[in-house]
C-alpha positions in Angstrom: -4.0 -19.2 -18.3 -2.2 -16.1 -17.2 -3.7 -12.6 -17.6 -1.4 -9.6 -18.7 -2.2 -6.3 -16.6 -0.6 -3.1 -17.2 0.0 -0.5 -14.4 0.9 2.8 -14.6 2.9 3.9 -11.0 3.0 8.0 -11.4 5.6 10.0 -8.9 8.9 8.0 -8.7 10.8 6.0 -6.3 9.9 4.5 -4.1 6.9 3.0 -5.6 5.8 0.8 -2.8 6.6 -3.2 -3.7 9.6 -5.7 -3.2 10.4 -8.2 -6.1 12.1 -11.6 -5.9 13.1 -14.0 -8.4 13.3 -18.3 -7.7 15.6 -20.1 -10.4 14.3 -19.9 -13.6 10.9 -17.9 -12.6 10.6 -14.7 -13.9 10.6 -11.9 -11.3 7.5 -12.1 -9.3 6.1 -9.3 -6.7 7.0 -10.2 -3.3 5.8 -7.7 -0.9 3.2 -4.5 -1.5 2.7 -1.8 0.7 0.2 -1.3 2.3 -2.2 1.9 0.8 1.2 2.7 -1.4 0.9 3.5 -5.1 1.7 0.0 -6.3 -1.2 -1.2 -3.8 -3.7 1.4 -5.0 -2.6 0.6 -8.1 -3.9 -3.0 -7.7 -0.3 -4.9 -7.6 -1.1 -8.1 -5.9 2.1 -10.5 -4.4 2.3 -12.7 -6.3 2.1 -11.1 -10.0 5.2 -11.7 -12.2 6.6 -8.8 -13.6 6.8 -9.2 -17.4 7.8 -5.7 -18.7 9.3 -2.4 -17.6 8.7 0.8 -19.7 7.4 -1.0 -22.9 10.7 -3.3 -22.7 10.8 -7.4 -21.4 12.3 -8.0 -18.5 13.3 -11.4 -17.5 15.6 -10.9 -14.6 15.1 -9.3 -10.9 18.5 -7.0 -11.8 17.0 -5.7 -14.9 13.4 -5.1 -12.7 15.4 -3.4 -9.6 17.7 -1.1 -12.0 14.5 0.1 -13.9 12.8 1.0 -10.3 15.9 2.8 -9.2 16.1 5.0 -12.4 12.6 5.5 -13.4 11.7 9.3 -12.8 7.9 10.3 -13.1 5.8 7.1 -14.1 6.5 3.1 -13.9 4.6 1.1 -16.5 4.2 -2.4 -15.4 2.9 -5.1 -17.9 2.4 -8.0 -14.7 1.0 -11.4 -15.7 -1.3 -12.8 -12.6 
């Protein structure tokens, strides 16, 4: 069973992670910088980004446009 964990990045771009996305697997975390926000934060590689900014997000495109026009805070809802 999967656990649902909310993060809250604060600051904007660039909030210190990669995603990727593997046929019909959600988007997923696939690098986190070291001792950047999303690391601090607790963002682990591996977690599958469910949610952006209270809305579902089930492709990387949706994930990487949300990133790039995010100003001030990030909210993450991540299953892991």
């Amino acid at each position: 069973m999967m656990n649902t964990v909310t993060l809250n990045l604060v600051g904007g771009p660039p909030w210190g992670f990669r995603i990727a996305q593997e046929d019909n697997e959600p988007p997923f975390v696939s690098q986190v910088l070291l001792e950047g926000r999303a690391y601090n934060e607790g963002m682990r590689v591996g977690d599958y980004i469910d949610g952006i900014n209270g809305e579902d997000c089930a492709f990387a495109d949706q994930v990487h446009q949300k990133m790039r026009t995010t100003k001030g805070v990030l909210r993450l809802r991540l299953k892991r």
